[in-house]
C-alpha positions as CSV (number, residue, x, y, z in Angstrom):
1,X,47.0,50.2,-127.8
2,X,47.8,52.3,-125.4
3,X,49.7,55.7,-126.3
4,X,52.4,55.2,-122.9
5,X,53.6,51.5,-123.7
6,X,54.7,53.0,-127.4
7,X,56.3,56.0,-126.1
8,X,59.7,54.7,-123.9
9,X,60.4,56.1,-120.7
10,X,63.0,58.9,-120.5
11,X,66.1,57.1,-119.0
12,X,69.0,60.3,-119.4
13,X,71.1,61.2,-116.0
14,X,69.9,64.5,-115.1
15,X,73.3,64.6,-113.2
16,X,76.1,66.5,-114.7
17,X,80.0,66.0,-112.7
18,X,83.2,68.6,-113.7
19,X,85.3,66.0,-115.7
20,X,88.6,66.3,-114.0
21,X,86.6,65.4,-110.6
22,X,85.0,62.5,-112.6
23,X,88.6,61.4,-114.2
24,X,90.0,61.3,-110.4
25,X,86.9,59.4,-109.4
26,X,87.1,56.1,-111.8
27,X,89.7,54.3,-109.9
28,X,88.0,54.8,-106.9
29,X,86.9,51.1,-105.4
30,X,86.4,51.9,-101.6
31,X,84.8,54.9,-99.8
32,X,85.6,56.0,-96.3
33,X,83.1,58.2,-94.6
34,X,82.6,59.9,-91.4
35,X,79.3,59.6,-89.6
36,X,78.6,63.0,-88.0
37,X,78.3,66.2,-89.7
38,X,78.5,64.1,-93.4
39,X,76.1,60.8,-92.4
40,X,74.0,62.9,-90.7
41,X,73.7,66.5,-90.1
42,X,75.6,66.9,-87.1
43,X,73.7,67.4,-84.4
44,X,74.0,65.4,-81.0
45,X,70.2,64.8,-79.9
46,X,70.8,63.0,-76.0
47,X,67.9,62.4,-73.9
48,X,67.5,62.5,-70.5
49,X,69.1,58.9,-70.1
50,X,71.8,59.6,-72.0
51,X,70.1,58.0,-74.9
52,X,71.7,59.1,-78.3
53,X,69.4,59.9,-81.6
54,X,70.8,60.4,-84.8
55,X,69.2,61.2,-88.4
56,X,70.2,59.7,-91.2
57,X,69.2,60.2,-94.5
58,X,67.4,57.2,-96.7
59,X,68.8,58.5,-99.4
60,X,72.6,58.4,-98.3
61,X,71.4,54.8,-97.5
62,X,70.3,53.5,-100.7
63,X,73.2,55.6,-102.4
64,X,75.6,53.3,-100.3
65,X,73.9,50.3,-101.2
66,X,74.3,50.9,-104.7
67,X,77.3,51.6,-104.8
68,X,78.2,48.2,-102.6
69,X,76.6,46.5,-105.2
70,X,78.8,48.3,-108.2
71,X,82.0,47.1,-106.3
72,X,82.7,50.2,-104.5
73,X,83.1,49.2,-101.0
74,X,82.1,51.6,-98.4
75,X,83.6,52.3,-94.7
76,X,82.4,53.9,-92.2
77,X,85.2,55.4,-89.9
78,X,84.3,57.1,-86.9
79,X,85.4,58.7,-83.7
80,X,81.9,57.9,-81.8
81,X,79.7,54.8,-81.1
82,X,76.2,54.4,-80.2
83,X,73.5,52.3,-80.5
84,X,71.7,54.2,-82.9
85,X,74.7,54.2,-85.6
86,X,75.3,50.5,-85.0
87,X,71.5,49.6,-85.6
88,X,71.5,52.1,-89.0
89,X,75.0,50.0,-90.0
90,X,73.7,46.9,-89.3
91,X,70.4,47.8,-91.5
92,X,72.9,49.0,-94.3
93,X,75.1,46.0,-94.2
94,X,78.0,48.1,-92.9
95,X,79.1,47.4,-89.1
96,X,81.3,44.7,-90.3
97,X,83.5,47.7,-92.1
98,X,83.3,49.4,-89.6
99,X,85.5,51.6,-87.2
100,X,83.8,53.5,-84.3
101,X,85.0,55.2,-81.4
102,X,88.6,55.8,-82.2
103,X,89.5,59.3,-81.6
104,X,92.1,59.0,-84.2
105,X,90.8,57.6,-87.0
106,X,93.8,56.9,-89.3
107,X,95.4,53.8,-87.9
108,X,91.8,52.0,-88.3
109,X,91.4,53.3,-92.0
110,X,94.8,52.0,-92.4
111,X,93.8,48.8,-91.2
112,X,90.7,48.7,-93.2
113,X,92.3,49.6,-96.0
114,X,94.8,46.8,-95.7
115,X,92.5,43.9,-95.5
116,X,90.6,45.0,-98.4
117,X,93.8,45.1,-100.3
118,X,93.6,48.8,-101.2
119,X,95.9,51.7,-101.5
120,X,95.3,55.1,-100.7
121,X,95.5,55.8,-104.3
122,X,91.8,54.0,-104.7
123,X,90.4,55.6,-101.9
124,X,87.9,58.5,-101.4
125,X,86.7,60.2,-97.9
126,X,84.5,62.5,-96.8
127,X,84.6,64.2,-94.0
128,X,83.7,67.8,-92.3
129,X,86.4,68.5,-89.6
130,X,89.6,67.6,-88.2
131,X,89.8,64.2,-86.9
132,X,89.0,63.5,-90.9
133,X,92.0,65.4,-91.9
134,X,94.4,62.8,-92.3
135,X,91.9,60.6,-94.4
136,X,91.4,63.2,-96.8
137,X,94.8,64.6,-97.0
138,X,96.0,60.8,-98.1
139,X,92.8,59.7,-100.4
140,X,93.0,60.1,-104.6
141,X,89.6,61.8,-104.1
142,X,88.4,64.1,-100.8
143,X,85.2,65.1,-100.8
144,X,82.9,66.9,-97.7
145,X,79.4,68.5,-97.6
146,X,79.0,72.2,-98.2
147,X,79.2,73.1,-94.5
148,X,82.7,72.1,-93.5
149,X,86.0,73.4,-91.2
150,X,87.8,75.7,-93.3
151,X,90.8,73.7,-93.1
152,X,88.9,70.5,-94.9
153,X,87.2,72.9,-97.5
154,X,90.5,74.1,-98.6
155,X,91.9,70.4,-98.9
156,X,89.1,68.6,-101.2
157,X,88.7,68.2,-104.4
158,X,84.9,68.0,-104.4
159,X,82.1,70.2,-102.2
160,X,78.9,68.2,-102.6
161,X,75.7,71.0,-102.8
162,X,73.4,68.4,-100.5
163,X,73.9,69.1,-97.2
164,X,75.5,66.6,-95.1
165,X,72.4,64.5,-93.7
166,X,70.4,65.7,-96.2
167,X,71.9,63.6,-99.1
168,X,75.9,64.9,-99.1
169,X,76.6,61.1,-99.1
170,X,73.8,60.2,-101.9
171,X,75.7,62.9,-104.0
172,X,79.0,61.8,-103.7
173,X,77.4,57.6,-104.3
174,X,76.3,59.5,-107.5
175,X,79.6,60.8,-108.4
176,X,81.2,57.3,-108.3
177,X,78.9,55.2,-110.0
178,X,78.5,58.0,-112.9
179,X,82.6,58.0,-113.0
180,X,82.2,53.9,-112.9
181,X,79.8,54.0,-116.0
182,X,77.8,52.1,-113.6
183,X,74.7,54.8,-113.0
184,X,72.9,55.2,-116.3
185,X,72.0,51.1,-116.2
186,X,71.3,51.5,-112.6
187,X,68.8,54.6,-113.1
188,X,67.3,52.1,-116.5
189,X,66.8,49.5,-114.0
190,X,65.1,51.7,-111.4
191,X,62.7,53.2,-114.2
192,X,61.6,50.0,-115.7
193,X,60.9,48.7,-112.3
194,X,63.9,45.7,-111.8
């Protein structure tokens, strides 16, 4: 017999949340995030056309799938558009909830809000500057990556350590499914292979 298959896997979260910022997360059920400076790192690549690149992290990806799949709905709300963030929104399942290319960004949270039949007070944003200000003021939980405006650092509740593009959003999936109860059986599943 072999020594491994007697011996179970080590399935414990290696993640550890403050419990006031899990307590605000439970009743959290949709997730509205900017795209640049949290999705990716910030930085407008254009080419020579007028072409626009973006990096995105596959980690923020499959953080955003699995927390679709817990019930948590995310958003995407942003003030640009571009082929590239369509194509990575259409990969993730996400250009349907959608907004992009609305300077102000508050009227099409509202609305997205509304159709899913959610209040502000089951809402949580991230975002790193001021068109994201009025999202975070209004959400139960405001969250943005390390490198942020002053005036959105001093009005959220949670600074993720990963930097945005680099797994901010991953983080802040993390946060919600632990506060859900739904990570542990989500990190079993991944360990045994399901």
């Amino acid at each position: 017999m072999n020594p491994l298959s007697m011996t179970p896997f080590d399935t414990r979260p290696r993640l550890n949340f403050a419990p006031e910022i899990l307590l605000r997360a439970q009743d959290v059920r949709v997730l509205l995030l900017d795209v640049d400076g949290v999705l990716t790192p910030g930085d407008l690549l254009v080419g020579e056309d007028g072409e626009q690149l973006k990096r995105f992290s596959t980690l923020d990806g499959h953080g955003l799938k699995l927390l679709a799949a817990c019930g948590v709905q995310p958003v995407v709300v942003s003030g640009r558009d571009s082929p590239a963030l369509r194509a990575r929104l259409r990969e993730l399942g996400l250009l349907e909830r959608s907004v992009l290319g609305r300077s102000s960004k508050l009227p099409g949270a509202e609305t997205m809000l509304r159709d899913l039949g959610m209040p502000w007070e089951r809402a949580a944003v991230i975002g790193d500057d001021w068109p994201d200000l009025p999202l975070l003021v209004r959400a139960h939980l405001a969250a943005c990556p390390p490198v942020a405006h002053a005036e959105v650092l001093a009005r959220v509740h949670y600074r993720t350590q990963a930097a945005a593009g680099f797994g901010a959003v991953r983080e802040l999936c993390d946060l919600l499914l632990v506060a859900q109860g739904a990570y542990r059986g989500l990190l079993e599943q991944a360990i045994a292979g399901d």
